[in-house]
N, C-alpha and C positions, 0 to 999 in steps of 0.2 A: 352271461354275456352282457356288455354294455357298447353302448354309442358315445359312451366319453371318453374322450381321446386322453385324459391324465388316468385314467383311474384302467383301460386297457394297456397301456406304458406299464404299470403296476403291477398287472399281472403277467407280465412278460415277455408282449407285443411292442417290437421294434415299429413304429410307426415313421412316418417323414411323411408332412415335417412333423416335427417333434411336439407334443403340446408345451405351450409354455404358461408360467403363473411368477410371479418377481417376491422376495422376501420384501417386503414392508411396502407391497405394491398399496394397502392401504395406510396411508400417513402424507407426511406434512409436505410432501411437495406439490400434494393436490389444491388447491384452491377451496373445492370443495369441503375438504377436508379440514382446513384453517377454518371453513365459515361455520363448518358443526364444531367444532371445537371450541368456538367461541363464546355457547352456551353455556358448557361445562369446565371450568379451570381444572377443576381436581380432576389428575390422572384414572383415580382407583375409579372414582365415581364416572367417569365414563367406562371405562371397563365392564361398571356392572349396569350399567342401564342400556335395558336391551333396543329401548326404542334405538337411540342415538348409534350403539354399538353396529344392529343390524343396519343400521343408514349409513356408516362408515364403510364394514364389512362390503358392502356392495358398489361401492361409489368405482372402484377400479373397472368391476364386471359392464356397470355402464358405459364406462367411456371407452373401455380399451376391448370389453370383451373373451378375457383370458378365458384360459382353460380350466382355473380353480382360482377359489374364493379361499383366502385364507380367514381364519376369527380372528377379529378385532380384540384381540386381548394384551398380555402380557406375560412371559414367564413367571414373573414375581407374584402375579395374583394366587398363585397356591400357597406359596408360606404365608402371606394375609390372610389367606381364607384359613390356616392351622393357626391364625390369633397371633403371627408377628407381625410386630409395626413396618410399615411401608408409606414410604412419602415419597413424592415424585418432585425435585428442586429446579427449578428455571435451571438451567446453564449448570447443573452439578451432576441430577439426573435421580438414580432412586439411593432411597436413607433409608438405613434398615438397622436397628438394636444389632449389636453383636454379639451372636452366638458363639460363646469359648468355651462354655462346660455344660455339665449335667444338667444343673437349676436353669441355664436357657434352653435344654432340650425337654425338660418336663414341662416346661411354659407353655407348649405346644399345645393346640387343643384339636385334637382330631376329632370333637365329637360334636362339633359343631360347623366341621368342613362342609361336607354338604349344605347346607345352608345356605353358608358364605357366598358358594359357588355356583348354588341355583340361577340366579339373574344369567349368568354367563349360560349354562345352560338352555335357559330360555331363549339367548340370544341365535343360539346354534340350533333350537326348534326353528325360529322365524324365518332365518339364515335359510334354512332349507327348504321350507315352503315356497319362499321367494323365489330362489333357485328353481323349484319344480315349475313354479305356474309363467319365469319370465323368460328364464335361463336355463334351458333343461340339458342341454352340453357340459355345462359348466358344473364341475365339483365341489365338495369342501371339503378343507381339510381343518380338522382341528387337533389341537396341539399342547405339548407343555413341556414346560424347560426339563432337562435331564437334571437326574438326583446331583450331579457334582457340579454342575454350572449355576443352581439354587442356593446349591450348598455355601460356595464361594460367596455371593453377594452376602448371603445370611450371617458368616461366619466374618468376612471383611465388613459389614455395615455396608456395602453396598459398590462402585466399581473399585475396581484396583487394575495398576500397572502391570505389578508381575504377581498376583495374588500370592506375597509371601505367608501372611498370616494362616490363609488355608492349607496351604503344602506344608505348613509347621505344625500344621494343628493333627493333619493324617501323619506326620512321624512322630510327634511327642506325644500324642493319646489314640493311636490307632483304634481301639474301642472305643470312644467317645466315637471317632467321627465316624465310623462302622453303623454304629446304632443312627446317628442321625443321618444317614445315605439309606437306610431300612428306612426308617420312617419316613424318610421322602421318596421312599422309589413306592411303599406300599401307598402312600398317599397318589403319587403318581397315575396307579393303574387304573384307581378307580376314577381320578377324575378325567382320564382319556375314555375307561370306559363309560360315562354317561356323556360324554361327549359324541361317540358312537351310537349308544342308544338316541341320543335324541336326534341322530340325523346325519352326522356327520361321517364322509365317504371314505376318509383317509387320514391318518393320525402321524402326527410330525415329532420329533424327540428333537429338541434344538439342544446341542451340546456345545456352547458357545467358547468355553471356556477350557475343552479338554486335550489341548494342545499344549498347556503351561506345563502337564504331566510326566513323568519319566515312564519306561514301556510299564514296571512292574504298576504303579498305582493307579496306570490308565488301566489296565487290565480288570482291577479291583474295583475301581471306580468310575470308570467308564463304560468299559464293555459288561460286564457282569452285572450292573443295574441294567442296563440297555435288552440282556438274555433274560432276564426274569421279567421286565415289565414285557415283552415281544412274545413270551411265554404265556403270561398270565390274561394276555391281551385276544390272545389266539384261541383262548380256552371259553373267553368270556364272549367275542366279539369274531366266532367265526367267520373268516374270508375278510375281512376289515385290511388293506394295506397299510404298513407300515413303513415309514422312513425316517431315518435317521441322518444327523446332523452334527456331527465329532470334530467343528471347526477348528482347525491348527492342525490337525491330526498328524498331516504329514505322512510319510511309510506307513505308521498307525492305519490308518484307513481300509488296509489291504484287510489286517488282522481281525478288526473292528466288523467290515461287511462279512470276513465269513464265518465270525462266529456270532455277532449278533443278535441273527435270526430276522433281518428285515428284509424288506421288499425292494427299498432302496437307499440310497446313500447320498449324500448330498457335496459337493466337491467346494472345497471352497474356493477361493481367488486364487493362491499360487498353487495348487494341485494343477500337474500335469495331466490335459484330460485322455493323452494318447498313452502316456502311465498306467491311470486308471482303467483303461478299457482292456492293460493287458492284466492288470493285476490283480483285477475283482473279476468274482464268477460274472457271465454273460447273464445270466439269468436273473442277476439283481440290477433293477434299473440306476442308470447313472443320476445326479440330478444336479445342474448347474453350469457353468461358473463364471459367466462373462464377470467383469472387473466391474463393480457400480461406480465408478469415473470416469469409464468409456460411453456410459450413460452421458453426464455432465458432459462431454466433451460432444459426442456427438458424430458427426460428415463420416469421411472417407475413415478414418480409423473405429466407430463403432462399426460401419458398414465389413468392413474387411475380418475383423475378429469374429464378431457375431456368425459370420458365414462361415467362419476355419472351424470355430469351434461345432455348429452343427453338422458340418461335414465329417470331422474329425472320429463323430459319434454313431454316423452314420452307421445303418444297420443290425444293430443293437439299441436296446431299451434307453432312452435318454428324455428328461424330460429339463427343458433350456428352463435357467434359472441366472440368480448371480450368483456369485462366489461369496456373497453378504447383501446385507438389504440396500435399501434403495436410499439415498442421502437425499435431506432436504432439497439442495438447492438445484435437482434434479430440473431440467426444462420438459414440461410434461410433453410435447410436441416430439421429442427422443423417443420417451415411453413407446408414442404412439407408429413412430418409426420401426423401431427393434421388432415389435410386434407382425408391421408389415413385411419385415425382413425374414424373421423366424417362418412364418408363413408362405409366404410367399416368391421370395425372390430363389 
């Protein structure tokens, strides 16, 4: 039994109101958050430095008070840490080698992940301490990008429109991209699991990308990495929640939450959320999806969605989020609204 209102949602207590926590609730529309950043320019290097990381990490919990603390990190820091190049560009975003054959998948160095990855790690010790002795409500959740949304930026060098290069790469060397979806989902597990061991309450699988998929390759590629790490995770890290995050998914999502093996599901912007509550078992928590522009905008039309949609979800497991993270030029005085709306109104 717990007294935290995300992490009992988790295990399958319909509460109201619902706890809420916002995707990228730490970043750049804070103030705060510009002013630690200011110290450090390089992306990775903040990522890995746990003073500044845990200072970020928590900068939301003090102003707004949520229900969970997400880690200040990054999906991309796992293929850095297996030894591919990762650079974070003003105005372009992340640069990454591209991976099209064998020789960039033996590049890979898994023997030196751990390592890499420890700073992060220790970030997620501190993270939780803090939590205990300031914040003891408040959850963590720590996280990492799912094998085919990693895959994509590694395989593309980094964003793409309609990630052609990837989807050519799973039908013209289906073994190739096979073994490198192994290797990052086995990479995967273990770095949620010491993300667990060192503290952390609830583990996130962002699948950002797994919407561009046709049903057969999501299957392979989405869902089926998603059952082995949700396996392998359960085995290591008993009673640990899991959620999952299969953005675009679309009708997918039904398919996705019940064979997965997760706790919960994360709805993105255009998922219907009165769809969802018929279409996914009761039993796995909903999680999301106000529109992050209704943020930006604000007055009578955040007030009026925010409220349908928590009503909408009423009486089942639902934990308010967005439907995607939170955009720069978010007016944090919104933030601090939605908050008081989710809550209380």
């Amino acid at each position: 039994m717990t007294d935290k209102p995300l992490l009992r949602v988790l295990h399958g207590e319909a509460l109201w109101p619902p706890p809420i926590w916002l995707m990228r609730q730490a970043g750049r529309y804070l103030p705060e958050y510009r002013a630690a950043r200011a110290q450090v320019r390089d992306l990775v290097v903040a990522f890995t430095s746990p003073d500044l990381a845990t200072d970020i990490t928590l900068q939301p919990i003090r102003r707004y008070g949520m229900d969970a603390a997400i880690l200040y990190s990054d999906i991309l820091i796992l293929p850095w840490a297996l030894g591919h190049g990762l650079e974070f560009r003003e105005s372009v975003g992340p640069v990454m080698p591209k991976l099209r054959d064998q020789a960039g998948l033996d590049a890979l160095e898994p023997a030196g992940f751990a390592d890499r990855v420890a700073p992060v790690i220790e970030t997620v010790r501190r993270v939780t301490a803090a939590l205990r002795d300031h914040h003891p409500a408040t959850a963590l959740i720590g996280f990492a990008g799912a094998p085919f949304t990693v895959a994509c930026y590694m395989v593309e060098g980094g964003g793409s429109r309609d990630h052609a290069e990837v989807r050519g790469l799973a039908y013209r060397d289906p073994a190739l991209f096979a073994r490198l979806i192994d290797r990052l989902t086995e990479a995967t597990i273990d770095y949620l699991a010491w993300q667990a061991e060192a503290g952390a309450e609830a583990l996130m699988l962002f699948d950002s990308w797994a919407g561009v998929l046709p049903p057969t390759l999501f299957a392979a590629y989405v869902i089926d990495p998603a059952m082995r790490i949700a396996a392998a995770l359960r085995a290591r890290c008993p009673g640990i929640p899991l959620i999952g995050f299969p953005r675009l998914a679309g009708s997918q999502l039904a398919g996705y939450a019940a064979r997965a093996g997760l706790d919960a599901v994360g709805m993105d912007t255009a998922t219907d959320p009165v769809w969802a509550a018929t279409a996914i078992d009761r039993r796995i928590a909903l999680q999301g999806n106000l529109d992050p522009l209704l943020l930006v905008a604000g007055g009578q039309a955040l007030r009026d969605e925010a409220l349908g949609l928590r009503g909408a979800l009423r009486g089942r497991p639902h934990i308010f989020n967005l439907g995607h993270g939170i955009v720069p030029e978010t007016p944090t005085d919104h933030v601090g609204q939605l908050v008081d709306l989710v809550r209380t109104a």
